[in-house]
C-alpha positions in Angstrom: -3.0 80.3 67.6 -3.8 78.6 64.3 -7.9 77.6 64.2 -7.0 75.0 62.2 -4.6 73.4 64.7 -6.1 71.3 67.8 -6.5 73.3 70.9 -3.5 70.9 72.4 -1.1 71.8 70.2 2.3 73.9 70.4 4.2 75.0 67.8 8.5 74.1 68.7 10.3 76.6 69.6 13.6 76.9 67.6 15.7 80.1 66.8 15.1 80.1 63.3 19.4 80.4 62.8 20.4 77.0 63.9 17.9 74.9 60.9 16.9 71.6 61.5 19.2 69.8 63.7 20.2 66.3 61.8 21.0 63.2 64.5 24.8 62.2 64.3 24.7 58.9 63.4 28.8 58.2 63.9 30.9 55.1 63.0 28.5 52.6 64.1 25.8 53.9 63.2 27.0 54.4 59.4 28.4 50.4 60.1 24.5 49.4 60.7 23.4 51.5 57.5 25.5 50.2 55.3 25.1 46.6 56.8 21.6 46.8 56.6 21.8 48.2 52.6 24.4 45.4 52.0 21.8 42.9 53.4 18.5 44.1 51.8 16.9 41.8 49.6 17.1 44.3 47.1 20.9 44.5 47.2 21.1 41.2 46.7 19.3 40.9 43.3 20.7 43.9 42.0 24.1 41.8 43.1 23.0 38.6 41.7 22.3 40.3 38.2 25.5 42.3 38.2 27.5 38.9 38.6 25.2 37.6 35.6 26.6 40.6 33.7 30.5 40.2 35.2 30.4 36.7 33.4 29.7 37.8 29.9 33.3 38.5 29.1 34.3 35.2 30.1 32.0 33.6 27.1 33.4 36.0 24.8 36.9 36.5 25.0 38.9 32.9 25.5 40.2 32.2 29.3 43.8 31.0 30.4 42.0 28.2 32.6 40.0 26.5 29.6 41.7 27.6 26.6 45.4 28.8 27.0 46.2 28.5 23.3 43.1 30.6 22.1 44.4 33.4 24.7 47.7 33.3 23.3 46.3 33.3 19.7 44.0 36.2 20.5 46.9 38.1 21.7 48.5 37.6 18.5 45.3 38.5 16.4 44.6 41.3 18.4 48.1 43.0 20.0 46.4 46.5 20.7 43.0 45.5 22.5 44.6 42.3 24.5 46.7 44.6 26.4 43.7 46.5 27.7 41.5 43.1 27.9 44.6 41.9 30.2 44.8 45.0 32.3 41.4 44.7 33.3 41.7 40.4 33.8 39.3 39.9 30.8 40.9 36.8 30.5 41.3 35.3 34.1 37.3 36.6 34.0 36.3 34.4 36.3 39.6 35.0 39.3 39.7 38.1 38.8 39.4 41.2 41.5 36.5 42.5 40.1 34.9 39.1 39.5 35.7 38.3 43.0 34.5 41.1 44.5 31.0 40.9 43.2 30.9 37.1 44.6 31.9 37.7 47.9 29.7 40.5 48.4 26.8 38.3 46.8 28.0 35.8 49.7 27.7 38.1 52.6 24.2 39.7 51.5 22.3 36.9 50.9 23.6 35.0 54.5 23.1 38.7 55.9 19.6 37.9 54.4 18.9 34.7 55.3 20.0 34.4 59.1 17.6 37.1 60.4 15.1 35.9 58.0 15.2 32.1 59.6 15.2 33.5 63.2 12.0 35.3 62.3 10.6 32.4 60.6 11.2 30.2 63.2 9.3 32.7 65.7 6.2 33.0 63.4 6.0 28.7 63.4 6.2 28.5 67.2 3.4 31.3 67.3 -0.2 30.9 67.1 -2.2 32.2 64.7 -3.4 35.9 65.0 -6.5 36.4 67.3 -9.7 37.2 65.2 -10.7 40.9 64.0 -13.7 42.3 65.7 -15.3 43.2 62.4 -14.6 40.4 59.7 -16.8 42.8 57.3 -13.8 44.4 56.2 -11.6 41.6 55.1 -12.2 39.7 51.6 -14.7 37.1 50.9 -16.8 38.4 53.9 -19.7 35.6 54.1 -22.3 35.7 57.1 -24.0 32.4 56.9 -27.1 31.5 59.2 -27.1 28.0 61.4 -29.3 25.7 63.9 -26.0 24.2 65.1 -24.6 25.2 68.8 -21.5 27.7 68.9 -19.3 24.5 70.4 -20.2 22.1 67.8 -20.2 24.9 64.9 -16.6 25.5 66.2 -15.7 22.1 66.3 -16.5 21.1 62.6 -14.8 24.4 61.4 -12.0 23.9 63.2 -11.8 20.5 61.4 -12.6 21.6 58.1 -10.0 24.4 58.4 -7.5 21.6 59.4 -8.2 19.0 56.9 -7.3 22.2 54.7 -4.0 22.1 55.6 -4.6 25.3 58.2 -3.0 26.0 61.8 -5.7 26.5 64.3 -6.4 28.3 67.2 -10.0 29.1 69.0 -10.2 32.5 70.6 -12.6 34.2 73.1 -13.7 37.3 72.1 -15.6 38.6 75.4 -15.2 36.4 78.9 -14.3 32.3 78.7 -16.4 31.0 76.1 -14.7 30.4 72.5 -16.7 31.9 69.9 -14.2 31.6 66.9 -11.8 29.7 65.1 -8.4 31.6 63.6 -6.6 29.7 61.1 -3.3 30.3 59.1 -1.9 28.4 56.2 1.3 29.2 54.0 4.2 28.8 56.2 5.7 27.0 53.5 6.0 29.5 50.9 9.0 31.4 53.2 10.4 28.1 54.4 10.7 27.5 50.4 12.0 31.0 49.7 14.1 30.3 52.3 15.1 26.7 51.2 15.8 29.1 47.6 18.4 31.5 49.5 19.8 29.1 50.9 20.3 26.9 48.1 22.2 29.5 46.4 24.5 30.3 49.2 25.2 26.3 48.6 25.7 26.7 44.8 28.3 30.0 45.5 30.3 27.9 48.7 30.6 24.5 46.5 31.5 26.4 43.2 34.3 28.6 45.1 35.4 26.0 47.8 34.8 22.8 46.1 36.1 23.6 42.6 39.6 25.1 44.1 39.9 20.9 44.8 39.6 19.7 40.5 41.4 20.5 37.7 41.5 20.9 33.9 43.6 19.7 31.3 44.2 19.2 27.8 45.8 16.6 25.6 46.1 15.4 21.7 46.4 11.8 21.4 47.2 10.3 18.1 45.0 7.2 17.0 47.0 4.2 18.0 48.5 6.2 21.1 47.4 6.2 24.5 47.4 9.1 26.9 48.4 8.4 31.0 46.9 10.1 33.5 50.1 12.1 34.6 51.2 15.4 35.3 54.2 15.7 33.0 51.7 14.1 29.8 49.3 17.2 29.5 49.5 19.6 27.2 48.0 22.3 28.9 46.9 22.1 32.6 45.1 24.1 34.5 44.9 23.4 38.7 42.4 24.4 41.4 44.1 26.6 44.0 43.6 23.1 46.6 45.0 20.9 43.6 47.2 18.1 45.2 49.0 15.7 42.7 47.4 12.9 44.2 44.1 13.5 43.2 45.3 12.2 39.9 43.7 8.7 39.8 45.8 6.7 37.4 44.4 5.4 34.5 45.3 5.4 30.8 43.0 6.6 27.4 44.0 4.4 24.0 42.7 5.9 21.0 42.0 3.1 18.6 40.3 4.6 15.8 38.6 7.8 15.1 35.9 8.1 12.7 33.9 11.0 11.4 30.9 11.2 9.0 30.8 14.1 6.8 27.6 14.8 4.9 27.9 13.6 1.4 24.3 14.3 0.0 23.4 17.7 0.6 25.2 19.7 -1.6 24.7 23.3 0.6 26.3 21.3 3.1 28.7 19.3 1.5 31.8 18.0 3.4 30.2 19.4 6.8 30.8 16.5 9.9 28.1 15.6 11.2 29.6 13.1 13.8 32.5 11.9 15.6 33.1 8.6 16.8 36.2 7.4 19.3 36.4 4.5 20.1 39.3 3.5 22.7 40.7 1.8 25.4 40.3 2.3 29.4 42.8 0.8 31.8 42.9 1.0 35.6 45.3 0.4 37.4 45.0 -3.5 38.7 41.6 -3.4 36.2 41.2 -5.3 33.0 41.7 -2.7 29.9 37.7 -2.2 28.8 36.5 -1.2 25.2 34.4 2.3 24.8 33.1 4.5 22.9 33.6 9.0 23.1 31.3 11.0 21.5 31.2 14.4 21.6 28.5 15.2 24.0 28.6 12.0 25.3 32.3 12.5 27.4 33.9 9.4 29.0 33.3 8.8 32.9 36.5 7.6 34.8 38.7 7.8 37.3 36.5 10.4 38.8 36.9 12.7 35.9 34.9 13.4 32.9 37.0 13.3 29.0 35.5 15.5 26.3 36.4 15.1 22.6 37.2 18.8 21.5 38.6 18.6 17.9 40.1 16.2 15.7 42.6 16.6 12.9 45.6 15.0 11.1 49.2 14.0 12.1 51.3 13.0 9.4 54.3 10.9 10.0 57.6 12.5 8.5 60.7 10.2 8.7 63.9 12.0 8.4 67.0 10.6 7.6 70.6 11.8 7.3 73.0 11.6 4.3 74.0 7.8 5.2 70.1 6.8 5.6 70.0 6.3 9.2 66.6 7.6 10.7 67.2 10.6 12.8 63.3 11.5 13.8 60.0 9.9 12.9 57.0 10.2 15.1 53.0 11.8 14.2 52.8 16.1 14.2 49.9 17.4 14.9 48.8 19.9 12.2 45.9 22.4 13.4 43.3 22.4 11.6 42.6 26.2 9.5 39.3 25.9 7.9 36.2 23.2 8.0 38.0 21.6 5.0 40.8 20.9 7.2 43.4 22.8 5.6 45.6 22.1 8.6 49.0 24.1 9.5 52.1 22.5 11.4 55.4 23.1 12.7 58.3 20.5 13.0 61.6 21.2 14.6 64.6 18.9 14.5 67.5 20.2 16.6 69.5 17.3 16.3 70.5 14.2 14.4 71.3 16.6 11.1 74.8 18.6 10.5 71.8 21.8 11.2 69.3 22.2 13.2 66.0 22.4 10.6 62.6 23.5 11.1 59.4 23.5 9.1 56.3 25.1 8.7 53.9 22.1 7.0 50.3 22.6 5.4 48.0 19.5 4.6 45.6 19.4 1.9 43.3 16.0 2.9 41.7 16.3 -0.2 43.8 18.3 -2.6 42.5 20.8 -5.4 44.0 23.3 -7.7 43.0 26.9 -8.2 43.3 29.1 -10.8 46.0 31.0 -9.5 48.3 28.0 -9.0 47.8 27.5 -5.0 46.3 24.4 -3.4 43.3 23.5 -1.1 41.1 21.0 0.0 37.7 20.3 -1.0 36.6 18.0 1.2 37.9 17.7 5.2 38.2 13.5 4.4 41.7 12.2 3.3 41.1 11.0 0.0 44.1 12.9 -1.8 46.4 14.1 0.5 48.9 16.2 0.1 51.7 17.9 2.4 54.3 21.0 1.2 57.0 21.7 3.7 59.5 25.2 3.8 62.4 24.7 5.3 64.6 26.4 7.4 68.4 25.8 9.1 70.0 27.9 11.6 69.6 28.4 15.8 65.6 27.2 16.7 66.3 28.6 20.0 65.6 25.6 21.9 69.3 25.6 23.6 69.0 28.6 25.9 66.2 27.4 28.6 63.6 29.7 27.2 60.2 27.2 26.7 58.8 27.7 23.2 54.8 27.2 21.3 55.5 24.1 19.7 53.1 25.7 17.1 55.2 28.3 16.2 58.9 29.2 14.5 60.6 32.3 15.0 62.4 32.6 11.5 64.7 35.7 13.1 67.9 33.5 12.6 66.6 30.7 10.3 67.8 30.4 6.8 65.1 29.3 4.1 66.5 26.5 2.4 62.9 25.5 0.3 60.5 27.4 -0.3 59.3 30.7 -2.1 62.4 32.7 -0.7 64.9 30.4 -1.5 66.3 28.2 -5.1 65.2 25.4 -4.1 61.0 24.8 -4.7 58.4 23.9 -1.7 58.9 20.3 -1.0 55.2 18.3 -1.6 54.8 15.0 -0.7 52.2 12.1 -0.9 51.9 9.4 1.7 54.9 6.9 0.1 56.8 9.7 -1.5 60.8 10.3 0.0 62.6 14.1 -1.2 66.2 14.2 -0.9 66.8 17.7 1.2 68.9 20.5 -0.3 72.3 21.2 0.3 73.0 16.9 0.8 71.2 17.5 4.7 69.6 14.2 4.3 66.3 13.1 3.0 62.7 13.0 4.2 59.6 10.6 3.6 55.7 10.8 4.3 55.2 7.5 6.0 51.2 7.6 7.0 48.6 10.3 7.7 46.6 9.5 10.9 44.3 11.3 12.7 44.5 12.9 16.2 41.9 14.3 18.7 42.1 16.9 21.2 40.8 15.4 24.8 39.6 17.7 27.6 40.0 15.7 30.9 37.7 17.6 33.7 37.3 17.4 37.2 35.2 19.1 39.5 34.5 17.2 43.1 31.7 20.1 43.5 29.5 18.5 40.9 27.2 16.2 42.7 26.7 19.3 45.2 25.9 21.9 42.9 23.4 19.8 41.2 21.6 19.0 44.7 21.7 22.7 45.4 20.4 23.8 41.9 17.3 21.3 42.5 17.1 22.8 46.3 17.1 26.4 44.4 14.4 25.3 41.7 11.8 23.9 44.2 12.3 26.6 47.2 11.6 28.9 44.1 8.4 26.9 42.5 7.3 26.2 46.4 7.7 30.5 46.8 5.8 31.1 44.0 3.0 29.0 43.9 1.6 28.3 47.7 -0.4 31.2 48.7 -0.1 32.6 52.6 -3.4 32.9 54.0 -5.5 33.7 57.0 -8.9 32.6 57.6 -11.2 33.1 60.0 -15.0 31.8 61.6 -16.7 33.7 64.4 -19.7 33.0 66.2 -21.8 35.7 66.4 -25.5 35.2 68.8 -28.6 37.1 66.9 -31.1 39.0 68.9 -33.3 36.1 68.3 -31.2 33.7 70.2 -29.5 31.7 67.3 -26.2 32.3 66.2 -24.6 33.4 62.8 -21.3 32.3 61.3 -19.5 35.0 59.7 -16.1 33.8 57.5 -13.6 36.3 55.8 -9.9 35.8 54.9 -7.1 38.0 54.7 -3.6 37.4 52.6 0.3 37.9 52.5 0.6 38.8 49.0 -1.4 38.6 46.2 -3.9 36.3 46.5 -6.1 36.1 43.3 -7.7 32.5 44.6 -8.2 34.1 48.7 -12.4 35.0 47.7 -12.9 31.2 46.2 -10.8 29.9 48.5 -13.1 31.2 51.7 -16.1 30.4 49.7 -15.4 26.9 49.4 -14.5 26.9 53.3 -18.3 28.2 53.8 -19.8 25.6 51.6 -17.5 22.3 53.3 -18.0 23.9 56.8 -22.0 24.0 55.7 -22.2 20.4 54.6 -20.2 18.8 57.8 -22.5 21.4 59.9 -25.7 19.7 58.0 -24.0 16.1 58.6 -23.4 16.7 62.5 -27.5 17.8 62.9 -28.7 14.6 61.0 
């Protein structure tokens, strides 16, 4: 036997070929391991964080539900890397498995976390504080204080002292009947508000899953003078929850009076920049009177139950075509999209009837035209102070016959004939606001009637609002209430001197760091001292 082992102990005895012998833990007990991992606090922040990470892409490549024509333009800009962007749901980020995955997993940890974490808190609330250590020397802030008071009344003022502090109570025995000290516990609050935080963000992840699947966005350009009806078939673009119902459209109608936009004029580093937008419009209700307000853009327009942003602005110039005998065959505001912050602006027109061919267009405005060297035009400045539009035409098949829908912005020239333009005899047709072109080839003629300006309106709504916000102030004060109240334990104890007086002994113990635990049991000694002097007066 081993000298260095106790005289007690026994060595097992194992044949030295079969190893150590490994417990077989079997389906459910792999089923508890990987529950408990799943439910660790720790999975839950490394979850939390990966999510943080899973939304990057979302801010950095456009998404089909808030911007369907910048997905369709990045696929155009970037043919090669949008196929692997859209393999992977880079652009439906925020639906997407992956995406999804992380949530749900988030979900189920941190209510794995929090239900056996309330159970337990629960217990500890009902229980009474700890009984007292038998030798307080050990603990922090040890103070040993003499006193002339009895052991009842010395109790007695502790045990209010230690309440008026905010403390839980209990007086213990430590030999036989008599009480000889008072064991107090504070804190409880700081895992009711960590538990308040948890909780919270469960809140935040159901309302933001459940409650947005109920709103819906969508887009719409309105022309100043026109008004836009709150109506399926008169969005642009929209983009339903998965619980959107048509009759959560309330119906209400947006005029767009006038638009106005201030462009700075006296800083010549930032010459022609905006600087503000200004809508001002009209608001009707049904069975309401029509009411007179203003859109800005970060201050959006509250009705209905939905929120309407002012995205962009731009021009619309109104292009009156007429046939050979002068009748009007098409007249109405084009939205040109604006290229550069000068508002060099691009547009497509397509008339598929009216005309013996079916013509389309590809239009640029200059607001402010300028000359370069080389012969082209621009615009200096984004205001419309010399405007200028040049058209290239086209006749042939637009494709709008066969069913197929088509980008408005676009024009497939596969089986169009240029008829004016650089390809073709006859020159680029410009026009100012006044000026009417006869066409080529006797198709009619053409006029620039007016120039005015559109805006792009972004009508939102989300039914989880209100919720989120009173979740996300839940989450901010379980968090400030987690980090900042300190869990503590304090106790008092009586102890008799071989004199036959007493002395009070204090010390304190903590959950956690606890910088303020020593000054906080030292200024326990000194209130318990001055009541104790009070009570003998």
């Amino acid at each position: 036997m081993d000298s260095s082992r106790p005289s007690d102990h026994f060595d097992s005895e194992q044949p030295e070929s079969k190893g150590i012998t490994q417990p077989k833990l079997g389906f459910v007990g792999y089923a508890r391991f990987f529950w408990r991992q799943l439910t660790s606090m720790r999975t839950a922040l490394f979850l939390l964080l990966l999510l943080a990470i899973a939304a990057i892409p979302g801010s950095l490549v456009p998404q089909v539900s808030s911007d369907p024509n910048g997905v369709i333009q990045y696929k155009i800009n970037n043919p090669g890397l949008s196929k692997v962007l859209e393999f992977f749901q880079v652009f439906t980020t925020y639906s997407s498995v992956w995406f999804s995955a992380i949530y749900l997993l988030l979900f189920i940890s941190l209510i794995g976390c929090v239900i056996p974490r309330t159970k337990h808190h629960l217990l500890a609330l009902l229980a009474k504080p700890p009984k007292t250590p038998a030798r307080l020397e050990r603990l922090v802030g040890f103070s040993s204080e003499g006193t002339e008071a009895d052991a009842a009344t010395a109790l007695e003022t502790a045990r209010a002292v230690l309440r008026k502090q905010g403390y839980r109570t209990e007086v213990y025995a430590s030999t036989g009947m008599t009480p000889d000290s008072v064991s107090a516990e504070r804190g409880y609050l700081r895992e009711t508000g960590n538990l308040v935080f948890h909780t919270a963000l469960i809140g935040v992840l159901v309302t933001v899953g459940i409650g947005g699947g109920f709103g819906y966005t969508g887009q719409k350009v309105v022309v100043e003078g026109k008004a836009f009806a709150n109506v399926l078939g008169n969005y642009d673009s929209f983009n339903p929850g998965r619980f959107f119902s048509e009759s959560a459209l309330v119906p209400y109608s947006v005029q767009v009076d006038k638009f106005t936009p201030v462009y700075e004029e006296n800083n010549f580093n930032a010459y022609g920049q905006a600087i503000d937008y200004t809508a001002n419009v009209t608001t009707t209700m049904r069975g309401e009177q029509p009411q007179k307000r203003v859109l800005k853009v970060n201050s959006p327009l509250e009705i209905g139950g939905t929120q309407v942003y002012l995205l962009g602005n731009g021009y619309a110039p109104v292009l009156t075509f007429r046939d050979p005998k002068g009748a009007i065959v098409w007249s109405q505001p084009t939205p040109f999209l604006p290229q550069d912050a000068k508002l060099t602006s691009l547009g497509v027109i397509k008339i598929p009837d009216g005309l013996s061919q079916q013509l389309g267009m590809i239009g640029f405005l200059y607001p402010t035209t300028d000359q370069l060297a080389s012969g082209a035009l621009a615009s200096s400045h984004p205001d419309l102070r010399a405007p200028t539009v040049t058209l290239e035409m086209y006749t042939g098949d637009l494709g709008l016959n066969d069913g197929i829908a088509r980008n408005a912005y676009t024009l497939n020239l596969t089986h169009l004939t240029q008829i004016a333009g650089r390809k073709s005899a006859a020159p680029t047709i410009k026009l100012t606001i006044g000026d009417r072109v006869e066409l080529p080839n006797g198709i009619g003629s053409i006029e620039l009637t007016a120039i005015p300006r559109f805006v792009s309106l972004d009508v939102h709504r989300d039914p989880s609002q209100a919720w989120v916000l009173v979740f996300a102030i839940l989450v901010l004060a379980g968090l400030l209430t987690s980090l900042f109240i300190p869990r503590r334990r304090v106790w008092v104890k009586v102890v008799s001197t071989t004199s036959g007086g007493i002395r009070l002994e204090y010390a304190g113990l903590a959950r956690g760091e606890d910088p303020g635990l020593e000054a906080a049991v030292a200024d326990i000694v000194q209130k318990h001292a001055q009541q104790l002097s009070l009570r003998l007066k």
